[in-house]
MARFI-523769 format. One record per residue: x, y negated, z of N, C-alpha, C in turn; residue in one letter. Coordinates in pm, whole numbers, padded with zeros to 5 digits, always signed. Example, Ala and Ser with C-alpha at 12.3 -4.5 7.8 and 13.67 -1.06 7.14 Angstrom:
REM MARFI-523769
+01319+00569+00780+01230+00450+00780+01320+00330+00780A+01285+00225+00708+01367+00106+00714+01290-00003+00787S
***
This chain:
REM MARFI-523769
+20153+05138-13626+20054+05042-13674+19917+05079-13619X+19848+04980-13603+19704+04996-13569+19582+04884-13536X+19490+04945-13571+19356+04866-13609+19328+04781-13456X+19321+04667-13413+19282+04593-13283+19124+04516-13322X+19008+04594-13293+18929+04539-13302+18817+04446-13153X+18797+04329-13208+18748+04269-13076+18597+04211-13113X+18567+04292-13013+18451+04353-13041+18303+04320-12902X+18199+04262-12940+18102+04293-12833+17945+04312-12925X+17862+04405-12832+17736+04471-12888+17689+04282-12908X+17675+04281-13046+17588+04242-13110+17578+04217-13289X+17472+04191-13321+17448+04173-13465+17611+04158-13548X+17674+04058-13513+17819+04065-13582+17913+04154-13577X+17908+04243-13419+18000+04314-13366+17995+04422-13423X+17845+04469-13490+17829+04584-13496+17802+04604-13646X+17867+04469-13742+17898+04487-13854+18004+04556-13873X+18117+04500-13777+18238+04579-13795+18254+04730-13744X+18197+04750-13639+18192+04874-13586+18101+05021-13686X+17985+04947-13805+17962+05056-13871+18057+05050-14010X+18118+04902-14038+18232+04916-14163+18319+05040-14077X+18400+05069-14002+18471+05156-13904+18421+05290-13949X+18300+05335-13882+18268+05448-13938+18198+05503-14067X+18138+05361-14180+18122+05429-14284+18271+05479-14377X+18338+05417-14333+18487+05432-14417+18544+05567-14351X+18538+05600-14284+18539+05753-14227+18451+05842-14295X+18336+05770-14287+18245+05876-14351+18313+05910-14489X+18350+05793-14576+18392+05799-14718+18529+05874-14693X+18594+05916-14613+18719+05977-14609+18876+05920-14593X+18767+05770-14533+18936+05709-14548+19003+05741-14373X+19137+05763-14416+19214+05802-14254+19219+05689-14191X+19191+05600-14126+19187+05441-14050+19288+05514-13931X+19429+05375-13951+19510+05407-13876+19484+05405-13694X+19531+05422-13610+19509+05449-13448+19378+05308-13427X+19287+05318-13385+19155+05154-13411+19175+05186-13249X+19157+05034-13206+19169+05013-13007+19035+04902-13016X+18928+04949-12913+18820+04899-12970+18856+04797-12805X+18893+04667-12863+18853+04544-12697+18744+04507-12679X+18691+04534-12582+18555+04480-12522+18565+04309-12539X+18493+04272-12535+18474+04094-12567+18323+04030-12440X+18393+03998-12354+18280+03994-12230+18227+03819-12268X+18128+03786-12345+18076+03662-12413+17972+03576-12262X+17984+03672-12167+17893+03558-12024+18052+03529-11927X+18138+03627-11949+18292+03623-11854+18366+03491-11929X+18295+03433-12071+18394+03358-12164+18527+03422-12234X+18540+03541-12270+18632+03614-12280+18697+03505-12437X+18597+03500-12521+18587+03401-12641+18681+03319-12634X+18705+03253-12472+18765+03099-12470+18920+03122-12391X+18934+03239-12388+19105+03233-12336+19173+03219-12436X+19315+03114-12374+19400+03143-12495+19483+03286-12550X+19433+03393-12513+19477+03529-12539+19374+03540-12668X+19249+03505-12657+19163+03523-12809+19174+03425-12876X+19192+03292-12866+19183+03173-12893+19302+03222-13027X+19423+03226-12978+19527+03256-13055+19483+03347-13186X+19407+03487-13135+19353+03580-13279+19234+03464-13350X+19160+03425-13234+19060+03363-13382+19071+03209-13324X+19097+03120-13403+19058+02969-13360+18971+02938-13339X+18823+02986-13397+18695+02931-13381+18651+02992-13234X+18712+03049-13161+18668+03138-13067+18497+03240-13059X+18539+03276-13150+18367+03327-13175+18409+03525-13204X+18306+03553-13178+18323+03741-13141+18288+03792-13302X+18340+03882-13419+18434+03941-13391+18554+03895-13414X+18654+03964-13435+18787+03957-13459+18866+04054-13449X+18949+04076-13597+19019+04203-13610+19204+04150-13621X+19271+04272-13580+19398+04244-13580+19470+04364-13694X+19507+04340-13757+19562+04478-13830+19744+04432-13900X+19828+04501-13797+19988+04494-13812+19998+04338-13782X+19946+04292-13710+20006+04123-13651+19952+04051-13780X+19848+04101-13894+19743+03991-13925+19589+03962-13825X+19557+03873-13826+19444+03836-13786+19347+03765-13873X+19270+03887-13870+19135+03789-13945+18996+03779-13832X+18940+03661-13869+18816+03639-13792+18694+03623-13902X+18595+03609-13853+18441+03597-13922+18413+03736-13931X+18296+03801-13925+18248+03927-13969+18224+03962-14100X+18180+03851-14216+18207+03901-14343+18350+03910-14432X+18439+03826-14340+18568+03801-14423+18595+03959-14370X+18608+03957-14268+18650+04123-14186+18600+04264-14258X+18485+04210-14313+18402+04364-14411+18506+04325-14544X+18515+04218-14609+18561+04215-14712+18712+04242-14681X+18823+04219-14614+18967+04233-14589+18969+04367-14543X+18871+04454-14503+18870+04642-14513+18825+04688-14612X+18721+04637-14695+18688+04718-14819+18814+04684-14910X+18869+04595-14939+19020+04561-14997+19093+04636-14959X+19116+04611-14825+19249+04738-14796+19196+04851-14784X+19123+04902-14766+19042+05059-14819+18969+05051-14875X+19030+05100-15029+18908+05083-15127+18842+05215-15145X+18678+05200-15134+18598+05328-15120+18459+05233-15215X+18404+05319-15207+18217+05215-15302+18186+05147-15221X+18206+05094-15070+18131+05035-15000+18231+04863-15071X+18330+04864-15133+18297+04723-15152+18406+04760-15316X+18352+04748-15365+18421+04743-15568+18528+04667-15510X+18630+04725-15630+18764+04640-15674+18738+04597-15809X+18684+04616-15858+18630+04566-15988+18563+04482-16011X+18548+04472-16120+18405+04331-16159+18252+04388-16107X+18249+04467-16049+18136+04476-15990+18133+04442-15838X+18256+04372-15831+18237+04324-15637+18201+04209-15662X+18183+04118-15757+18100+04046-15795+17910+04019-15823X+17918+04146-15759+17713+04210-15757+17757+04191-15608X+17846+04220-15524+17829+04223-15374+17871+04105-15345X+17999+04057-15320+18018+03905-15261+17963+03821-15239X+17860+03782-15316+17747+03687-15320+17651+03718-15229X+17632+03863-15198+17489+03894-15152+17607+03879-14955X+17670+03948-14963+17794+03920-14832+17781+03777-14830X+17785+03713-14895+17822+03495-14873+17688+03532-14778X+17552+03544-14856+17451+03500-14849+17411+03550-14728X+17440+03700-14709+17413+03713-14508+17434+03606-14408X+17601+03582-14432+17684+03513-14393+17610+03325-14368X+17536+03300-14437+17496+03152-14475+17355+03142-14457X+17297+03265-14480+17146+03249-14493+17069+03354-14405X+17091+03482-14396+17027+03598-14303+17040+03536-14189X+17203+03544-14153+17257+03539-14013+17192+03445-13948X+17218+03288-13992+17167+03170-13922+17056+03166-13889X+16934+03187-14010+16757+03203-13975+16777+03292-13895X+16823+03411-13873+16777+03527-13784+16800+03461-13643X+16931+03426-13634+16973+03379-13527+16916+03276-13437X+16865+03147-13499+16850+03052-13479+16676+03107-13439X+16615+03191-13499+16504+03209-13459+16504+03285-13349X+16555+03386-13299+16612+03472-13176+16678+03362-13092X+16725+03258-13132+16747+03215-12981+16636+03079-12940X+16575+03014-13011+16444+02938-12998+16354+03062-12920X+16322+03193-12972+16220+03291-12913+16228+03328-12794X+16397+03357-12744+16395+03450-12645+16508+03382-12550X+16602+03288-12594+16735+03177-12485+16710+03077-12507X+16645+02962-12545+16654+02812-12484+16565+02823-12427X+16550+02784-12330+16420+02706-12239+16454+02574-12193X+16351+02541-12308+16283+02380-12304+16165+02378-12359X+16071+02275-12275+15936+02286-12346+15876+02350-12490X+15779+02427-12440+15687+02458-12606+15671+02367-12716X+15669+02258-12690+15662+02166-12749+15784+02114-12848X+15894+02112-12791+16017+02094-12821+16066+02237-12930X+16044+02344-12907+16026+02475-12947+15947+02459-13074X+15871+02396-13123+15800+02475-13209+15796+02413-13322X+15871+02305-13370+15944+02242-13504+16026+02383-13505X+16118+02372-13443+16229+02514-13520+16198+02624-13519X+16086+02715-13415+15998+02837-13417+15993+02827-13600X+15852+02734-13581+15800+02791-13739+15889+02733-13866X+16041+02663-13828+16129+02668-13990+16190+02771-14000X+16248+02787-13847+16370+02957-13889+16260+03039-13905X+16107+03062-13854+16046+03165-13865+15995+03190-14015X+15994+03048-14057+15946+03087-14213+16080+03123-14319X+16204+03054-14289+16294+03086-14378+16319+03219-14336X+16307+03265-14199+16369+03402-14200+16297+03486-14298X+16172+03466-14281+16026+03583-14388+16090+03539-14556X+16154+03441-14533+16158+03370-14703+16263+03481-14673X+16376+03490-14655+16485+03588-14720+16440+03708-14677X+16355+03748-14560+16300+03889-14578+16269+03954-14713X+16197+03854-14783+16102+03877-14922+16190+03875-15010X+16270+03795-15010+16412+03801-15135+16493+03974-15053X+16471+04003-15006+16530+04180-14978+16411+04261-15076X+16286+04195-14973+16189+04292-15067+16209+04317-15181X+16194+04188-15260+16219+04194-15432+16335+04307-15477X+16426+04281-15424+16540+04325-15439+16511+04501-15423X+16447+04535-15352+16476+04692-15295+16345+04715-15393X+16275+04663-15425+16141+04737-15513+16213+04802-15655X+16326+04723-15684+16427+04763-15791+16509+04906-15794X+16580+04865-15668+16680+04979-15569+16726+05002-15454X+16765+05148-15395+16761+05119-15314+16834+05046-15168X+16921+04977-15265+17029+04897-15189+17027+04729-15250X+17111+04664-15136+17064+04490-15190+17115+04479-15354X+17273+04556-15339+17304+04571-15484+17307+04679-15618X+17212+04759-15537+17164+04833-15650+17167+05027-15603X+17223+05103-15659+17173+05194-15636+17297+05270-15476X+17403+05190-15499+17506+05208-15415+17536+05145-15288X+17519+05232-15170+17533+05159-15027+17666+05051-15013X+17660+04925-14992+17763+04858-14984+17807+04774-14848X+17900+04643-14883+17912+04581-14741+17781+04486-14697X+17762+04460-14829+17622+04342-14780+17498+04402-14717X+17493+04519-14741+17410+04625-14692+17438+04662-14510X+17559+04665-14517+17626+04666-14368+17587+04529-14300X+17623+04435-14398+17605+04272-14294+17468+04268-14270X+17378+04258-14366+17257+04240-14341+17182+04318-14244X+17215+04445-14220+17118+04559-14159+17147+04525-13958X+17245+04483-13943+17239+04473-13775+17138+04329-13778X+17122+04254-13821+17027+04128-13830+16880+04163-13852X+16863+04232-13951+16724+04341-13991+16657+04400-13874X+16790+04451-13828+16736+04594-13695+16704+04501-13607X+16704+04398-13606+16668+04252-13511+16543+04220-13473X+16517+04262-13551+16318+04162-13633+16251+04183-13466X+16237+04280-13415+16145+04238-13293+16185+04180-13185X+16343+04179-13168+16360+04104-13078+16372+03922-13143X+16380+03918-13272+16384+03771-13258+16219+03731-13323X+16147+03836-13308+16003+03839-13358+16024+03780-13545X+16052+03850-13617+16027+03789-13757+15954+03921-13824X+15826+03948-13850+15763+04051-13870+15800+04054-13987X+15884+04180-14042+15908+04237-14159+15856+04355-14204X+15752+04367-14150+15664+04499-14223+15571+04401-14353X+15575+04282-14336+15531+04209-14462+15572+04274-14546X+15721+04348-14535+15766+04356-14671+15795+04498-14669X+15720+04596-14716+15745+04702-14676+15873+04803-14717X+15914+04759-14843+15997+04776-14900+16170+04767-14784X+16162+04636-14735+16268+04614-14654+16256+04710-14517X+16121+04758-14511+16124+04872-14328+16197+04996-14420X+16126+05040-14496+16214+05145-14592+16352+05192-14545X+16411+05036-14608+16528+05035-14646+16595+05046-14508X+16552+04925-14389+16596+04971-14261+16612+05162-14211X+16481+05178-14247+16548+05356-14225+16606+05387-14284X+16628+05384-14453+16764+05442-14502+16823+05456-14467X+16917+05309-14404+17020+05275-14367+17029+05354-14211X+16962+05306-14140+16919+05358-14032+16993+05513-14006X+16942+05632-14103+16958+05751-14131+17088+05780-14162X+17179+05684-14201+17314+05726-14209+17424+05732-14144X+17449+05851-14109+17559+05909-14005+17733+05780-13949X+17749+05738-14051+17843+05652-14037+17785+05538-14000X+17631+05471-13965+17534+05330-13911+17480+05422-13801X+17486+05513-13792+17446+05591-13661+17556+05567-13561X+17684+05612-13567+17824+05622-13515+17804+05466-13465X+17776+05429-13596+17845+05228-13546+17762+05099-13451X+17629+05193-13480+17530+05105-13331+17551+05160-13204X+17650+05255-13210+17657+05297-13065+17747+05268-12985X+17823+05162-13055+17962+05091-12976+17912+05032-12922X+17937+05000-12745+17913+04872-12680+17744+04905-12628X+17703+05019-12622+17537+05044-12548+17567+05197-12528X+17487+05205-12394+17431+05373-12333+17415+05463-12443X+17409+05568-12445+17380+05646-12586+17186+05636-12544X+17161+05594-12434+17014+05638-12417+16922+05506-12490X+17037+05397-12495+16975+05272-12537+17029+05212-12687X+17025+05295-12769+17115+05254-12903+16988+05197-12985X+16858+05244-12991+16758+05229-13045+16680+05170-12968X+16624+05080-12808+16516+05110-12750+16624+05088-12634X+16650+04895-12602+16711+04861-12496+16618+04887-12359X+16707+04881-12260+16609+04950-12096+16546+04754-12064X+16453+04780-12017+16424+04669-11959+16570+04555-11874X+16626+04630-11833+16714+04580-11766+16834+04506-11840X+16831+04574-12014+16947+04497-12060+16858+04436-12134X+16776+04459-12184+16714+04328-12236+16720+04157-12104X+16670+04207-12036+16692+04092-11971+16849+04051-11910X+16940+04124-11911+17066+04050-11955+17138+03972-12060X+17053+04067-12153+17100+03979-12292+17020+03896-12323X+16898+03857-12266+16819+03723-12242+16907+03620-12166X+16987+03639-12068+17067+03537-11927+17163+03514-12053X+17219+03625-12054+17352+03596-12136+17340+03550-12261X+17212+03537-12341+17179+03462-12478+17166+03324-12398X+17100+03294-12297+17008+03145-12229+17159+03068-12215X+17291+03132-12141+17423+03093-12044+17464+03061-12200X+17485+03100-12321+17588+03017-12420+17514+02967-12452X+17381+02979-12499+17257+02849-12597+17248+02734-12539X+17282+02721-12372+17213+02617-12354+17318+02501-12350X+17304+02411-12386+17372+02306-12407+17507+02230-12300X+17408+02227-12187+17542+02217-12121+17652+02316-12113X+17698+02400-12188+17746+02501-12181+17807+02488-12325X+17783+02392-12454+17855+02395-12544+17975+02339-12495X+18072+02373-12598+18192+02295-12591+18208+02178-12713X+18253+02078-12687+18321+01960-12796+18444+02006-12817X+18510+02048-12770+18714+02043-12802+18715+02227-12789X+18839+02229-12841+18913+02373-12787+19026+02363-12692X
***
């Protein structure tokens, strides 16, 4: 038996890749894990070899004994289930996390996203640009501040215990300058980014899929790949209608 994770460096990818090593950290034995590269400018997304693991064709996607699950929060939640450790309750207290996991999932992810690719991959006029600049830019600061609130309490989204929503949210967080959403507004949430930051098992898991020299502090050179390669799927002629 063994873990098939499909996998490429970014914000989603590297949800799963620190669920991976905080569950190590907690002591769980994770059976033989085969980490697949996922080449998102090669279209790796759109063969029917991935197509088959995830229908939506979208990066990540885990395989475990000939199940397949796709989405990055269903994927945190279907490992904290099958390895149960504090990073996700079996109890009535996974009910303090699920919600805050939906809410990455529905609300972090999209503003973050949607503002990172208006900032730094579509090119089309300024003009055209700057209805959605300043909505994702303000909803993103709006759920920045709903973290704030939250961490002035404790020091995790759900309280005093590191969890999965803590995992989903933090590769989106570690974001803020490349999709420009200034979160030192909230000082509380830079904090918390180093917390998290500081822990050996989110250390391990940003380093899948980048140089060890560039885990913190991309080289000029991949930034501007992952500018081509953000511009090559954003831009429209390049969506798909069908599968």
């Amino acid at each position: 038996m063994a873990l098939d994770v499909y996998f490429s460096a970014t914000p989603n990818g590297w949800k799963i890749s620190i669920m991976l090593e905080e569950l190590r950290e907690a002591g769980v034995e994770l059976p033989e894990t085969r980490i697949h590269m996922v080449d998102l400018m090669a279209g790796d997304q759109f063969t029917p070899e991935f197509t088959a693991i995830n229908p939506n064709q979208k990066m990540p996607a885990l395989v475990d004994d000939g199940r397949a699950v796709m989405e990055s929060c269903a994927i945190l939640q279907y490992l904290g289930e099958k390895y149960p450790t504090p990073l996700y309750p079996t109890d009535e207290r996974r009910w303090d996390v699920l919600p805050w996991l939906y809410w990455q999932a529905a609300n972090l992810g999209p503003a973050f996203g949607n503002k990172l690719s208006y900032t730094r991959y579509i090119n089309v006029p300024d003009e055209e640009k700057a209805h959605p600049l300043e909505r994702f830019g303000k909803e993103s600061l709006r759920l920045v501040a709903i973290l704030g609130r939250r961490f002035e309490k404790h020091p995790y989204i759900c309280g005093d215990t590191f969890t999965v929503a803590d995992i989903a949210a933090f590769p989106w967080i570690r974001a803020y300058k490349w999709a420009k959403v200034d979160i030192t507004t909230q000082p509380s949430v830079v904090d918390w980014l180093k917390r998290v930051r500081a822990r050996p098992g989110v250390d391990r898991g940003v380093a899948y899929g980048v140089p060890e020299d560039e885990v913190d502090s991309f080289s000029k050179e991949r930034r501007e790949r992952y500018k081509a390669r953000g511009a090559q799927i954003a831009a429209n002629e390049n969506l798909k209608t069908s599968v």
